[in-house]
mmCIF file of the C-alpha atoms, coordinates in Angstrom:
data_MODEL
# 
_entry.id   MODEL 
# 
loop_
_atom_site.group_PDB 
_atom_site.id 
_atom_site.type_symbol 
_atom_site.label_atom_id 
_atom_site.label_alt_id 
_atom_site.label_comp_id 
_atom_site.label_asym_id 
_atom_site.label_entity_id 
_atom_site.label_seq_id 
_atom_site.pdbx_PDB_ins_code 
_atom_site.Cartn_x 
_atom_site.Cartn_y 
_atom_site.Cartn_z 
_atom_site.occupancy 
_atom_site.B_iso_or_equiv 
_atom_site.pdbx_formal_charge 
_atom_site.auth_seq_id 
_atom_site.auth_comp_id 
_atom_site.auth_asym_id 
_atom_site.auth_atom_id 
_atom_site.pdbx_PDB_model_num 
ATOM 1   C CA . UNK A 1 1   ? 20.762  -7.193  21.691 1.00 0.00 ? 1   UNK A CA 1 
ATOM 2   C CA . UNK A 1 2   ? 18.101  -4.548  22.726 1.00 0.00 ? 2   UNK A CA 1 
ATOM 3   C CA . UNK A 1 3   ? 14.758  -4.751  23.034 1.00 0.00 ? 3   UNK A CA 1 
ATOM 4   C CA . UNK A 1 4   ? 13.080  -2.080  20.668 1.00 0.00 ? 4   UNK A CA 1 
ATOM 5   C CA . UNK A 1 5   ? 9.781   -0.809  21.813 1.00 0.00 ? 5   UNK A CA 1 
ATOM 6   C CA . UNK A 1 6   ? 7.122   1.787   20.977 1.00 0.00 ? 6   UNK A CA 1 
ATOM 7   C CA . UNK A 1 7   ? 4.876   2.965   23.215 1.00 0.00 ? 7   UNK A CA 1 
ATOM 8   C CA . UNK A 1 8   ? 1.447   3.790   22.479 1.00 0.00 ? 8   UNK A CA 1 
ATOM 9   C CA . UNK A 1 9   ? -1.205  5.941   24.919 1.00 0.00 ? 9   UNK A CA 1 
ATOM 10  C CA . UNK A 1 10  ? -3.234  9.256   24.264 1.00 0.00 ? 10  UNK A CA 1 
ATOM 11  C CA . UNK A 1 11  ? -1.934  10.914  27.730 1.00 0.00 ? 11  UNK A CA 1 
ATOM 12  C CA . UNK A 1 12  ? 0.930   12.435  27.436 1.00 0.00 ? 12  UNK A CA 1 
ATOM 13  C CA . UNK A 1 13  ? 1.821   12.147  31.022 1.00 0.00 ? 13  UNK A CA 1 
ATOM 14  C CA . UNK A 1 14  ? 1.156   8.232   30.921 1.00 0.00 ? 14  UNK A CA 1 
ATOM 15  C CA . UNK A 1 15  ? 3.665   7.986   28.229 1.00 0.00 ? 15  UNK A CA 1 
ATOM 16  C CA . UNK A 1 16  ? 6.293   9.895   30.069 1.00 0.00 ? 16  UNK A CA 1 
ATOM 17  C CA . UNK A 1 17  ? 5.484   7.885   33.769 1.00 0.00 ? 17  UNK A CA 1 
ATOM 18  C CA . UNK A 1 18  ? 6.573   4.483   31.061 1.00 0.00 ? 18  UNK A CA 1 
ATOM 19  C CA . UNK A 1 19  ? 9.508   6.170   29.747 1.00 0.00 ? 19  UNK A CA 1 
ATOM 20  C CA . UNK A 1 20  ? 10.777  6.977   32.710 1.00 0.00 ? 20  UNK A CA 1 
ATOM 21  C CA . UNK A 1 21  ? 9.549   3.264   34.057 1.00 0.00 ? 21  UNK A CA 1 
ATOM 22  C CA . UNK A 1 22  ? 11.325  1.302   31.498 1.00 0.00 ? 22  UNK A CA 1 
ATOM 23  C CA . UNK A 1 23  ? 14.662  3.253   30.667 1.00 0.00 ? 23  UNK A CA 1 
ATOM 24  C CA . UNK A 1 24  ? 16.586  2.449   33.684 1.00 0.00 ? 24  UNK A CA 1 
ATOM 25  C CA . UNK A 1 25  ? 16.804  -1.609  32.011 1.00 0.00 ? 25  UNK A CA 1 
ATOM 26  C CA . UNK A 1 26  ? 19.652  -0.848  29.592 1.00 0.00 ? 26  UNK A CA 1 
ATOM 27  C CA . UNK A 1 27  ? 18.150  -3.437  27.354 1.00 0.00 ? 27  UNK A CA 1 
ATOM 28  C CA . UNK A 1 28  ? 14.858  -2.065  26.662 1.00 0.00 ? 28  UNK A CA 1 
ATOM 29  C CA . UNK A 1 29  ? 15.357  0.746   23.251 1.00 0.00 ? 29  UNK A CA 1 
ATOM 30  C CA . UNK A 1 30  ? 12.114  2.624   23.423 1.00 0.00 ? 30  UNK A CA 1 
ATOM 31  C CA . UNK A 1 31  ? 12.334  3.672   19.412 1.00 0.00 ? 31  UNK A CA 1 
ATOM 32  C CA . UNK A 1 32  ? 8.881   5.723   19.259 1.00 0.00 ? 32  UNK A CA 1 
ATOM 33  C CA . UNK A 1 33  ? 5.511   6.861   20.841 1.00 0.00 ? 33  UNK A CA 1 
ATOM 34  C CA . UNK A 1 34  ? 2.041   7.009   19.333 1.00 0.00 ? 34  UNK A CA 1 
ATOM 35  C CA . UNK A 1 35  ? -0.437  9.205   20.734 1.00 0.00 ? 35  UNK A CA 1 
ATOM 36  C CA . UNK A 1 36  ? -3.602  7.186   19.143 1.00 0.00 ? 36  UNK A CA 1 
ATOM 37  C CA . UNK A 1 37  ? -4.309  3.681   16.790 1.00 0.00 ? 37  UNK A CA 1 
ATOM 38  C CA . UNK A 1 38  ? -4.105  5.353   13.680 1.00 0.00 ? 38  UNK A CA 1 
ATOM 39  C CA . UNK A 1 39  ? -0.664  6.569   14.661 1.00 0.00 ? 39  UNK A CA 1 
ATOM 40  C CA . UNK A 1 40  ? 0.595   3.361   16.042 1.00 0.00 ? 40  UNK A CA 1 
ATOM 41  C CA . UNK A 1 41  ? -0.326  1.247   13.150 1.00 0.00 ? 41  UNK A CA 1 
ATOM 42  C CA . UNK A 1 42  ? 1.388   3.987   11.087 1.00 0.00 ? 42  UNK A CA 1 
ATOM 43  C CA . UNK A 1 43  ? 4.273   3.509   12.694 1.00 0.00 ? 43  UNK A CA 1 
ATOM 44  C CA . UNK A 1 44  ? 4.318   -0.117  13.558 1.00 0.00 ? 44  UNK A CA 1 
ATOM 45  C CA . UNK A 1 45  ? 5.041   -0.439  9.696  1.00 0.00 ? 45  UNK A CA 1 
ATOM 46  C CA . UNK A 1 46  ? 7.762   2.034   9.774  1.00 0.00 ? 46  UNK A CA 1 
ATOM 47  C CA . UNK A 1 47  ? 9.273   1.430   12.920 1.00 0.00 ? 47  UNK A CA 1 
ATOM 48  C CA . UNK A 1 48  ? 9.026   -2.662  13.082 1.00 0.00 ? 48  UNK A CA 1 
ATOM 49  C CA . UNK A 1 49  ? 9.478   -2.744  16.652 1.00 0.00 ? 49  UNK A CA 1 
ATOM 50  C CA . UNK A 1 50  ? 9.818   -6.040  18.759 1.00 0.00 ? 50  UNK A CA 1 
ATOM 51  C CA . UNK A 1 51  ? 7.267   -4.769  20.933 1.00 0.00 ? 51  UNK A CA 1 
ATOM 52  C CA . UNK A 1 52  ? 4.359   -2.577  21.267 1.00 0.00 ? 52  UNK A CA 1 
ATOM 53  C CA . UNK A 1 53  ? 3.020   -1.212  24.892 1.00 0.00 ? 53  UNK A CA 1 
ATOM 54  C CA . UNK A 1 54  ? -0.922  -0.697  23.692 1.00 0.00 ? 54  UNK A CA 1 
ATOM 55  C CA . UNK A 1 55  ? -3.070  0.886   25.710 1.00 0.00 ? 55  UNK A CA 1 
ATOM 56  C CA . UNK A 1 56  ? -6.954  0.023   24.678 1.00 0.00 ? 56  UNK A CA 1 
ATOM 57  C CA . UNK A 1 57  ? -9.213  2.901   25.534 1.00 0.00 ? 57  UNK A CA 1 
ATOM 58  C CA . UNK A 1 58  ? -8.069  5.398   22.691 1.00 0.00 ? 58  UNK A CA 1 
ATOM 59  C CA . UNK A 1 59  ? -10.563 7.815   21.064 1.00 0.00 ? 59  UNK A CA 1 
ATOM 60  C CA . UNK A 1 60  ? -11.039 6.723   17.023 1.00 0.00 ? 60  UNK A CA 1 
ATOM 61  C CA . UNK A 1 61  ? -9.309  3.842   16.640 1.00 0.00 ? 61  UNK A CA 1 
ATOM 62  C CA . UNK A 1 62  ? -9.481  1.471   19.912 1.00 0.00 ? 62  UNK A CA 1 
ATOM 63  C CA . UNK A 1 63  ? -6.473  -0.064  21.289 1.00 0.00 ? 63  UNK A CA 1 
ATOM 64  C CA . UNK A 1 64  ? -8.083  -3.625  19.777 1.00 0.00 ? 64  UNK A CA 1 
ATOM 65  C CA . UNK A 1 65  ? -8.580  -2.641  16.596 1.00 0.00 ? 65  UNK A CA 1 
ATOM 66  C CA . UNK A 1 66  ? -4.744  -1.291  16.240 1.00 0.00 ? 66  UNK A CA 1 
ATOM 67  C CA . UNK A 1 67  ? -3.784  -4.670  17.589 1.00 0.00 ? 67  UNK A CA 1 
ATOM 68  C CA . UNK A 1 68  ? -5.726  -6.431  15.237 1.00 0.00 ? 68  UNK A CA 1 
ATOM 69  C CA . UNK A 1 69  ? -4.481  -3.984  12.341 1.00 0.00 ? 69  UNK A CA 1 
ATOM 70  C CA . UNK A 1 70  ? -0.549  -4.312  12.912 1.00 0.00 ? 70  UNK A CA 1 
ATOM 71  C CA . UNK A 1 71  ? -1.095  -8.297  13.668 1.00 0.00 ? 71  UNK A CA 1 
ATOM 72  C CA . UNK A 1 72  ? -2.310  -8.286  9.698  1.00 0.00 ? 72  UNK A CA 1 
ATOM 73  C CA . UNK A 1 73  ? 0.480   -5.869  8.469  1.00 0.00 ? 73  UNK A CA 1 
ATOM 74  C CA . UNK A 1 74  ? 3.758   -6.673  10.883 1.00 0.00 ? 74  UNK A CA 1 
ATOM 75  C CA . UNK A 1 75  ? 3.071   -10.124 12.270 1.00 0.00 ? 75  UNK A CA 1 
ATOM 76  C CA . UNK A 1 76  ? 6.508   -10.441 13.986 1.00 0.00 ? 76  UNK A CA 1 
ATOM 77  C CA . UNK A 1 77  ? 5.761   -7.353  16.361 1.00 0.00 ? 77  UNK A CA 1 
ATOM 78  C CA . UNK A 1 78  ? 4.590   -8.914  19.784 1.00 0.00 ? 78  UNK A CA 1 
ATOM 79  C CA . UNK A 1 79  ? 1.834   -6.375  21.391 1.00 0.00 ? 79  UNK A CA 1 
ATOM 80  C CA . UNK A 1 80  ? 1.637   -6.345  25.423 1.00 0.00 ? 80  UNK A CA 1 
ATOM 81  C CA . UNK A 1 81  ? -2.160  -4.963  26.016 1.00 0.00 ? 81  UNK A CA 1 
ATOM 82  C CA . UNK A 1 82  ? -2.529  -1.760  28.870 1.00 0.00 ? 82  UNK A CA 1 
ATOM 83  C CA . UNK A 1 83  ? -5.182  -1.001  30.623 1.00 0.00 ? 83  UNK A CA 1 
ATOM 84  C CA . UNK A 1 84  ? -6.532  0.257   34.005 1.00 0.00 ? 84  UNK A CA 1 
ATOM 85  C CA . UNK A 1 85  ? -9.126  -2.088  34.343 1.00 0.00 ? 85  UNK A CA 1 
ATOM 86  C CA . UNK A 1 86  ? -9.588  -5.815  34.200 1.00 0.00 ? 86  UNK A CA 1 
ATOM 87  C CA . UNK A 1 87  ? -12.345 -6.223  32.248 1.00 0.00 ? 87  UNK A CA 1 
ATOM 88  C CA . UNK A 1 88  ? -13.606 -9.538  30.252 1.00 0.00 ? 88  UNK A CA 1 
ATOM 89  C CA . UNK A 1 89  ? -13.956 -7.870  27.606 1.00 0.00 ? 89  UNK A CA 1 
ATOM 90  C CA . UNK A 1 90  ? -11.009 -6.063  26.926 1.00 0.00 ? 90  UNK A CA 1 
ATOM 91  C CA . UNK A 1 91  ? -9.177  -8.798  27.758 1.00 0.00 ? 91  UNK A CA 1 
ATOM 92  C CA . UNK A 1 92  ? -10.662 -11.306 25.110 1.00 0.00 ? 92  UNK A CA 1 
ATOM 93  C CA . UNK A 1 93  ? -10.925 -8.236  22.547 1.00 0.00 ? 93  UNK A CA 1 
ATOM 94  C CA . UNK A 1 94  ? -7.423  -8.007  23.023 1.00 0.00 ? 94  UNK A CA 1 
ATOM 95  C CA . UNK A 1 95  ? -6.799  -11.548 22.991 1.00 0.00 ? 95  UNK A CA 1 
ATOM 96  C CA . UNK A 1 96  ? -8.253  -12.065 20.051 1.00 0.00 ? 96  UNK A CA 1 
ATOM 97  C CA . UNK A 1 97  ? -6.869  -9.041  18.328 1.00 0.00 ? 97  UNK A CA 1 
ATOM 98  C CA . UNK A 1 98  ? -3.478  -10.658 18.866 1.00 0.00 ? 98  UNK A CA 1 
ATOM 99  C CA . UNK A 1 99  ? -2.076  -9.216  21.787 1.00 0.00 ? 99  UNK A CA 1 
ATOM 100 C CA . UNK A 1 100 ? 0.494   -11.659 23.475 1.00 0.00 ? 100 UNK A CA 1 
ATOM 101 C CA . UNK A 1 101 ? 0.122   -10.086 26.873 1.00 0.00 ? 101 UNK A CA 1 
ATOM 102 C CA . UNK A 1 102 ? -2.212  -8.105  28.780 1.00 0.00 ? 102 UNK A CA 1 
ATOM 103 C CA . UNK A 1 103 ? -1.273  -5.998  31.766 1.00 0.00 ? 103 UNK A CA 1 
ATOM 104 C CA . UNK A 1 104 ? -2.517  -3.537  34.058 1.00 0.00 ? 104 UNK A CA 1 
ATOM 105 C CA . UNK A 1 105 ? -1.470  0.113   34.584 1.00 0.00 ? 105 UNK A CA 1 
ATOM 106 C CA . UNK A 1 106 ? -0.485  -0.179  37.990 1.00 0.00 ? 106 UNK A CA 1 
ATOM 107 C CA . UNK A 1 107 ? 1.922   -3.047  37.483 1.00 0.00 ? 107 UNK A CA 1 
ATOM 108 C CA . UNK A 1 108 ? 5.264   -2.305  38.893 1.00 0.00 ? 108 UNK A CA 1 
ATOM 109 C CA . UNK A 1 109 ? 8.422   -1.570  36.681 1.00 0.00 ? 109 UNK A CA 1 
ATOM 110 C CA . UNK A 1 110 ? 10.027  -5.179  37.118 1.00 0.00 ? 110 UNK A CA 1 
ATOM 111 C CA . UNK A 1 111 ? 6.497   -6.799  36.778 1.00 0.00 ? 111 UNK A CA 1 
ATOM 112 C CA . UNK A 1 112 ? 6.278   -4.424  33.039 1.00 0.00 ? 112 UNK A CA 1 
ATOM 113 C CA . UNK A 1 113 ? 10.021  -5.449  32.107 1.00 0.00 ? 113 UNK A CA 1 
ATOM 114 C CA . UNK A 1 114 ? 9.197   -8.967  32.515 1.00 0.00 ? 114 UNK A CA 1 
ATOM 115 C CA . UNK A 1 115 ? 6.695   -9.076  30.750 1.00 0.00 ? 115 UNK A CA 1 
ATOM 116 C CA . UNK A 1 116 ? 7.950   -7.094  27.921 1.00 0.00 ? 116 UNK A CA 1 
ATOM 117 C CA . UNK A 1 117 ? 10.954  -9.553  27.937 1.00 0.00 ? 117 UNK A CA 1 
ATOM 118 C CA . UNK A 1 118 ? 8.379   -12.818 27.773 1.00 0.00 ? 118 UNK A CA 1 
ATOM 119 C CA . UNK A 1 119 ? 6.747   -10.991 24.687 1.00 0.00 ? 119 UNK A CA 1 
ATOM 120 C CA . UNK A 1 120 ? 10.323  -10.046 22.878 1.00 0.00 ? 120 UNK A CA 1 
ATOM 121 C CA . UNK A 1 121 ? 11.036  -13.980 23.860 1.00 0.00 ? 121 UNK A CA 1 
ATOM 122 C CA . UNK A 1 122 ? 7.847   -14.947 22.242 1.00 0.00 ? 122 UNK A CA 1 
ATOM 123 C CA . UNK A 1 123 ? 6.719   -16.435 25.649 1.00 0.00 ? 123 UNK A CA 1 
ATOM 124 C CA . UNK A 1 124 ? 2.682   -16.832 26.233 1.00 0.00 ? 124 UNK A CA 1 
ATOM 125 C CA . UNK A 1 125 ? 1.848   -15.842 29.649 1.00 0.00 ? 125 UNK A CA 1 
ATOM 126 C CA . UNK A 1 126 ? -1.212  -16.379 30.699 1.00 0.00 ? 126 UNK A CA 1 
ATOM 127 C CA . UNK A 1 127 ? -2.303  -14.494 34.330 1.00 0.00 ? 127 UNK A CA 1 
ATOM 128 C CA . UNK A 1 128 ? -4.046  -16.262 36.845 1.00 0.00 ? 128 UNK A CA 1 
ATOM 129 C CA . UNK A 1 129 ? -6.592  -13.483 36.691 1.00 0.00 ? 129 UNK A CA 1 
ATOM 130 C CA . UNK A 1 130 ? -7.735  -13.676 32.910 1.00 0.00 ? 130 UNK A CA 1 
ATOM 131 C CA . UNK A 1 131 ? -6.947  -17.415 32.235 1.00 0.00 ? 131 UNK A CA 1 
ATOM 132 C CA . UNK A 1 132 ? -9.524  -19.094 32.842 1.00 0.00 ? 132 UNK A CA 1 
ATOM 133 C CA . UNK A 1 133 ? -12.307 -16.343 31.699 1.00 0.00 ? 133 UNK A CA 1 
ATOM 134 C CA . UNK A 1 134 ? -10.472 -16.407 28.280 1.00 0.00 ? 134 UNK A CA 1 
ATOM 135 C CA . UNK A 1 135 ? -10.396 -20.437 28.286 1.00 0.00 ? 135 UNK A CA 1 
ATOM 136 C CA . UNK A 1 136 ? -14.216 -19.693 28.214 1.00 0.00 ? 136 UNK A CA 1 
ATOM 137 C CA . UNK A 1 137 ? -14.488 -16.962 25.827 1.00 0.00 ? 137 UNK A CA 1 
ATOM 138 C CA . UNK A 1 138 ? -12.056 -17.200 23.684 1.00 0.00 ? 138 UNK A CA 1 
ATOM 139 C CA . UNK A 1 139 ? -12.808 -18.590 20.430 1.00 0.00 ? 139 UNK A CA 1 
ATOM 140 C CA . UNK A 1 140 ? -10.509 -21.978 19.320 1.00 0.00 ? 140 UNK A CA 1 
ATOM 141 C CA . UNK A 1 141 ? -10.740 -23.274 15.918 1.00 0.00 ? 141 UNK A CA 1 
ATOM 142 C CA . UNK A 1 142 ? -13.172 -26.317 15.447 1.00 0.00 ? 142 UNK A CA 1 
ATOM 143 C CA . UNK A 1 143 ? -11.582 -28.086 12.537 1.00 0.00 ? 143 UNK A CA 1 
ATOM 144 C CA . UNK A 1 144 ? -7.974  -26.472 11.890 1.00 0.00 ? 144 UNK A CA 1 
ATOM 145 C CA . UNK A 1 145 ? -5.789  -27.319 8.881  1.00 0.00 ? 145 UNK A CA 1 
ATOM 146 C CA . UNK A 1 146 ? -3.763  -30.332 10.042 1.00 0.00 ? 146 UNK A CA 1 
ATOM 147 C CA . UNK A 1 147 ? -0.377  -29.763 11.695 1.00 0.00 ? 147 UNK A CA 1 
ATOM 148 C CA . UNK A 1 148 ? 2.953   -31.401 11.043 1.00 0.00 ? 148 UNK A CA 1 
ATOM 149 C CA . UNK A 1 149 ? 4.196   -33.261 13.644 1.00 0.00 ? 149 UNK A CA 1 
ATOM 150 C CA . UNK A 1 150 ? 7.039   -30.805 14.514 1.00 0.00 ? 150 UNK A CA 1 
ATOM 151 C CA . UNK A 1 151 ? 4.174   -28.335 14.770 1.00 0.00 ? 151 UNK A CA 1 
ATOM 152 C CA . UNK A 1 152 ? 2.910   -30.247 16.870 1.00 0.00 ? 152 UNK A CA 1 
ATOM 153 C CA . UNK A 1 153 ? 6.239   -29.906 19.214 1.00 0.00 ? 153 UNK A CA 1 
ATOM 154 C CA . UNK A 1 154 ? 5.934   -26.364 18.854 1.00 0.00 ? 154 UNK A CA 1 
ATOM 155 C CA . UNK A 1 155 ? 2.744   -25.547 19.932 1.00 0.00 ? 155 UNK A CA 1 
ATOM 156 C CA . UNK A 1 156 ? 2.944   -27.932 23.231 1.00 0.00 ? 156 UNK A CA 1 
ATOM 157 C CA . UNK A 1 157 ? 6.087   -26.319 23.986 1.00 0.00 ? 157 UNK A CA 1 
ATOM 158 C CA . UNK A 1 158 ? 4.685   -22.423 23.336 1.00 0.00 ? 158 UNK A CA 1 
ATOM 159 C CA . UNK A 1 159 ? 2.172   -23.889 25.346 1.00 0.00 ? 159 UNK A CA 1 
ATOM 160 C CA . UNK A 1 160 ? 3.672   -24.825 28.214 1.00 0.00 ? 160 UNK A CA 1 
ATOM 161 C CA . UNK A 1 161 ? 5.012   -21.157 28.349 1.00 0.00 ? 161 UNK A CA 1 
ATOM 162 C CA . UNK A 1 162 ? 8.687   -21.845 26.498 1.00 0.00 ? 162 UNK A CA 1 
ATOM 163 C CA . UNK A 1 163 ? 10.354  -19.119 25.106 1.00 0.00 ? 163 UNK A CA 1 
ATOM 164 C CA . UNK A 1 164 ? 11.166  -19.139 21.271 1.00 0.00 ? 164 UNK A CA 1 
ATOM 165 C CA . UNK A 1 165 ? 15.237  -19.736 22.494 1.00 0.00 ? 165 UNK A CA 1 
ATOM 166 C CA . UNK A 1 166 ? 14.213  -22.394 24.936 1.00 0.00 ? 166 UNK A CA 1 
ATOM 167 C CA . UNK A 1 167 ? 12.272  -24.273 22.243 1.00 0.00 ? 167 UNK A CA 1 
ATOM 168 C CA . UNK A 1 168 ? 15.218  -23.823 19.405 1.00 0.00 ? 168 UNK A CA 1 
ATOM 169 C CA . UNK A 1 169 ? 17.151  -25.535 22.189 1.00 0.00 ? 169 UNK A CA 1 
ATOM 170 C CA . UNK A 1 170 ? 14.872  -28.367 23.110 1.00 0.00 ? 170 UNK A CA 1 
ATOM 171 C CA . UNK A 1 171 ? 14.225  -29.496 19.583 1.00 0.00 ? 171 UNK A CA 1 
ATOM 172 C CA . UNK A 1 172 ? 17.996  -28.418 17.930 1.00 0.00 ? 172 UNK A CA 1 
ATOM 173 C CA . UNK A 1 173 ? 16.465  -25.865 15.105 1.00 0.00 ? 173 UNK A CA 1 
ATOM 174 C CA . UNK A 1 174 ? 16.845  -22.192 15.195 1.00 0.00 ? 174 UNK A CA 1 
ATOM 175 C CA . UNK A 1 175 ? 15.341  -19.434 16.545 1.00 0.00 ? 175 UNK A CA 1 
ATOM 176 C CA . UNK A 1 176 ? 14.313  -18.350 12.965 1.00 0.00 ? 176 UNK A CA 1 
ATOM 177 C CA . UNK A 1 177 ? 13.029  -21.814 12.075 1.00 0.00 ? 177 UNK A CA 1 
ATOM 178 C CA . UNK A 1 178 ? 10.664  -21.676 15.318 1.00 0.00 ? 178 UNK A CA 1 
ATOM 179 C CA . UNK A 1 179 ? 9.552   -18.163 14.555 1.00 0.00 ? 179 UNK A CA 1 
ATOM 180 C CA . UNK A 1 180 ? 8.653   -19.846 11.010 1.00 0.00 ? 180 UNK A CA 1 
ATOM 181 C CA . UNK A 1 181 ? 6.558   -22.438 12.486 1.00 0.00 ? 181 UNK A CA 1 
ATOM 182 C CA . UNK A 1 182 ? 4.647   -20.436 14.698 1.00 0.00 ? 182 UNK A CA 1 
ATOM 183 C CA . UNK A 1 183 ? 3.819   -18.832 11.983 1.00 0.00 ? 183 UNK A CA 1 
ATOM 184 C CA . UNK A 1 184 ? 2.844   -21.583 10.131 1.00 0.00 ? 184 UNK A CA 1 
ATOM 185 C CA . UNK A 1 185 ? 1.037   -22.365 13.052 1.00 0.00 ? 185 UNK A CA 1 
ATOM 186 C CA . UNK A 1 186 ? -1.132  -19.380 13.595 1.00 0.00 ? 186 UNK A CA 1 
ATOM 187 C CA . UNK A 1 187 ? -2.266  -19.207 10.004 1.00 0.00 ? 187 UNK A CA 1 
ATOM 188 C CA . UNK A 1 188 ? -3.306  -23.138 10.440 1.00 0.00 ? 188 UNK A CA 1 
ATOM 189 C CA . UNK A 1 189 ? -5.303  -22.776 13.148 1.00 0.00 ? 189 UNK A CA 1 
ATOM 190 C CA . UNK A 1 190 ? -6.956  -19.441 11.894 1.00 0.00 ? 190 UNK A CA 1 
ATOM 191 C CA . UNK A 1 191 ? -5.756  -17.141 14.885 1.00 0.00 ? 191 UNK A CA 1 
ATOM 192 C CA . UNK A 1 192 ? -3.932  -13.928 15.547 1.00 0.00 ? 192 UNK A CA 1 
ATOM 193 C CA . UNK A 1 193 ? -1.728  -14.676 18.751 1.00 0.00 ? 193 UNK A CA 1 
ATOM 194 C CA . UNK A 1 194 ? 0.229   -17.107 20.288 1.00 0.00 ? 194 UNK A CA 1 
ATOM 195 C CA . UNK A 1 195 ? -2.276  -17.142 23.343 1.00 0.00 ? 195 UNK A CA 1 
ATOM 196 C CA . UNK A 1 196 ? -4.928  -18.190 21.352 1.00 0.00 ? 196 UNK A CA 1 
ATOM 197 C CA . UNK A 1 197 ? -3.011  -20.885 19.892 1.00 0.00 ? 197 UNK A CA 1 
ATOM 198 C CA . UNK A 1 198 ? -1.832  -21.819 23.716 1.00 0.00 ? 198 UNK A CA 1 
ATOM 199 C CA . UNK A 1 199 ? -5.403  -22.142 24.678 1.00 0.00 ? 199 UNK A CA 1 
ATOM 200 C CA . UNK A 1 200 ? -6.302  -24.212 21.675 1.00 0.00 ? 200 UNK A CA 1 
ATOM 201 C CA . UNK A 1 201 ? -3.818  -26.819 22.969 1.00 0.00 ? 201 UNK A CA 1 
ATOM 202 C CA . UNK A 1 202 ? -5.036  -26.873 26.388 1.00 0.00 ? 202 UNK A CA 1 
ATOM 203 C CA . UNK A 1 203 ? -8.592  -28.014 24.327 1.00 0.00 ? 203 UNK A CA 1 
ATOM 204 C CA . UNK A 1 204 ? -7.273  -30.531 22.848 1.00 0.00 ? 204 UNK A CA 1 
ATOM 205 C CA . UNK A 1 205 ? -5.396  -31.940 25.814 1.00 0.00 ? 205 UNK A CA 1 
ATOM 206 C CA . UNK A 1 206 ? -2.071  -30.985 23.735 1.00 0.00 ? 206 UNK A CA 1 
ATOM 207 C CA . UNK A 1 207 ? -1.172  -29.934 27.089 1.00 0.00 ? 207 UNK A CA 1 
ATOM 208 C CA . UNK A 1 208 ? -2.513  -29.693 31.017 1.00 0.00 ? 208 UNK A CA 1 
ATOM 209 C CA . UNK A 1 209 ? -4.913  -27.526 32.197 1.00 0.00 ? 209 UNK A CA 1 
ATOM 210 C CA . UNK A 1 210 ? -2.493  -25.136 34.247 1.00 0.00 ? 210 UNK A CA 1 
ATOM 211 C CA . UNK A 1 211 ? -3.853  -25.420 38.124 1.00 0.00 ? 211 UNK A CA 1 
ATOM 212 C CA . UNK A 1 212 ? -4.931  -21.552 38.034 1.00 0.00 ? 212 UNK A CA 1 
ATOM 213 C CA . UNK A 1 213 ? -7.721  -22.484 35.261 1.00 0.00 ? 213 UNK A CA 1 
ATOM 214 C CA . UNK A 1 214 ? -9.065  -25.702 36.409 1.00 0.00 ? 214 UNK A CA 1 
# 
């Protein structure tokens, strides 16, 4: 089953270089482009795409505040964050918006496809590079709404960096019943992605500190 995707960036010519990136992998559908936030929200309604390429610096509405916007209004839609710079900022704005991945513009095609894949999957991926600036910055909920036990399983498997079809298989329940959890899950804990949630089991010794952000 494909992969659909829209694409969102104000340069023209950036959104051609990813087209032309990403439509030599037969799996990837690219379904739409938006030229600004207003747009991609827009269509992130209509559209319902599995995943959204976002780049941040947009003129009107940022790249973060989309995010945050189609998190609210089409949870299921996994957003991979673009940028040209690393920047603290931009990568806890994004974070926090809801963005499952964050990647830089000069990533190479196989590095992009993977980690549109790992979003699709519903796989957290944390890089070495941001890790351990968001484990600082981030914001993790204080006193969350208890979780069930198989919650519990859930998160520490998300956690660990499982895909949504590896944890169906590891505790015998669907795909659609660990997409429902997750959700349940996110709305428990008060947060917009499945990183944030990652990092709030890492603070509660749910899991280990992963040795990049010790």
């Amino acid at each position: 089953m494909s992969i659909r995707l829209l694409i969102v960036d104000d340069h023209a010519v950036v959104r051609q270089g990813l087209r032309l990136f990403l439509k030599v992998d037969p799996e990837l559908e690219i379904v739409g482009e938006a030229v600004n936030g207003i747009q991609a929200v827009q269509m992130a309604q209509e559209l319902k795409p599995d995943v959204i390429l976002m780049d941040l610096l947009m003129p009107g509405m940022t790249g973060v505040e989309a995010t945050a916007a189609i998190k609210q209004l089409v949870p299921e839609t996994e957003i991979v964050a673009l940028t040209s710079v690393l920047e603290d900022q931009s990568v806890i704005g994004a974070v926090r918006a809801g963005a499952i991945g964050y990647m830089l513009k000069d990533t190479d095609a196989p590095e992009l496809i993977n980690a549109i894949r790992a979003a699709a999957a519903g796989q957290v991926q944390l890089s070495p590079k941001a890790a351990a600036r968001l484990m600082r910055e981030v914001r993790v909920p204080q006193s969350p709404e208890k979780l069930t036990d198989r919650e519990i399983e859930v998160l520490r498997l998300l956690a660990q960096g499982k895909a949504n079809k590896e944890i169906s298989r590891e505790l015998h329940i669907s795909e659609t019943t660990v997409k429902s959890h997750v959700g349940a899950i996110l709305g428990k804990l008060g947060v917009a992605s499945r990183t944030q949630a990652a990092l709030y089991a890492v603070s509660i010794g749910l899991v280990d500190m992963p040795k990049d952000m010790a």
